[in-house]
C-alpha positions as CSV (number, residue, x, y, z in Angstrom):
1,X,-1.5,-2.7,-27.0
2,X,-3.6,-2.9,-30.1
3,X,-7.0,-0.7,-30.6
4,X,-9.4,-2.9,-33.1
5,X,-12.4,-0.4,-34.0
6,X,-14.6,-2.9,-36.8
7,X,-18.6,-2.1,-37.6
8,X,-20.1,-5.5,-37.2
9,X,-23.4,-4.4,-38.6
10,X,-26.9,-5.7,-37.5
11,X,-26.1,-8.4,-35.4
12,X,-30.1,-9.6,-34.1
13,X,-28.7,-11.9,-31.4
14,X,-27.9,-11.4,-28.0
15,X,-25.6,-12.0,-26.5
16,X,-23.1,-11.3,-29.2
17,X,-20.0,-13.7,-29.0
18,X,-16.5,-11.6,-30.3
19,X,-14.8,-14.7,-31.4
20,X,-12.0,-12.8,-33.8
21,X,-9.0,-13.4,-33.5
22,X,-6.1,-11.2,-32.2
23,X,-3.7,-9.7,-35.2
24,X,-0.8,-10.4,-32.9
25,X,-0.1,-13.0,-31.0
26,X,0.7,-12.1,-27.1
27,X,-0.7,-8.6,-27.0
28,X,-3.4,-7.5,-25.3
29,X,-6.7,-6.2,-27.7
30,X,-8.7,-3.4,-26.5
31,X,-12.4,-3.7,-28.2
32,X,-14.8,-0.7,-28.0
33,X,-18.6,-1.9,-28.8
34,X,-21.9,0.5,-29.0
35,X,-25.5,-0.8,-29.4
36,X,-28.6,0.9,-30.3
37,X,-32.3,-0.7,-30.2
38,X,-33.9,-1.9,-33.8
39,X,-37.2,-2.7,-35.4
40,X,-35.2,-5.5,-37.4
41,X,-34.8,-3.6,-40.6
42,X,-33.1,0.3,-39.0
43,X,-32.0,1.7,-35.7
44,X,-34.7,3.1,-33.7
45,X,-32.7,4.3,-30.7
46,X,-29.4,6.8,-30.5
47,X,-25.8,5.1,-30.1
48,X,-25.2,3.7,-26.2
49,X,-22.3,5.0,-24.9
50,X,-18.6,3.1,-25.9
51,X,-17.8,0.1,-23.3
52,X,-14.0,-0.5,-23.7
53,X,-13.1,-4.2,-23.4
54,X,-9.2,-5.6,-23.0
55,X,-8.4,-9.0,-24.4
56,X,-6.1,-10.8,-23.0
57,X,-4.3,-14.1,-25.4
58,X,-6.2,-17.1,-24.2
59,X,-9.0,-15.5,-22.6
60,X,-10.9,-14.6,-25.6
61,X,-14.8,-16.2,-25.9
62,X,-14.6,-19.9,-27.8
């Protein structure tokens, strides 16, 4: 299993689509995403708490 920890930065859209690819082909991805509230420019909230997501090959957002 492969842990992919990668700071997307300000993304201002919701939702947010994770269309990256896996690094290896037929094993499963575990993706861990946070969120905070902004004005647009900064945060203005603290960190949520880490949701954990598994990837599967094929099952991934298009």
């Amino acid at each position: 299993m492969e842990y992919l920890r990668t700071s997307l930065g300000f993304v201002p859209v919701s939702p947010y689509l994770d269309k990256r690819q896996a690094t290896q082909s037929g094993v499963p991805v575990v993706r861990e995403y946070r969120a905070c509230y902004t004005n647009y420019r900064e945060a203005i909230s603290q960190m949520s708490a880490t949701s954990s997501v598994m990837f599967l090959e094929g099952m991934a957002a298009k």
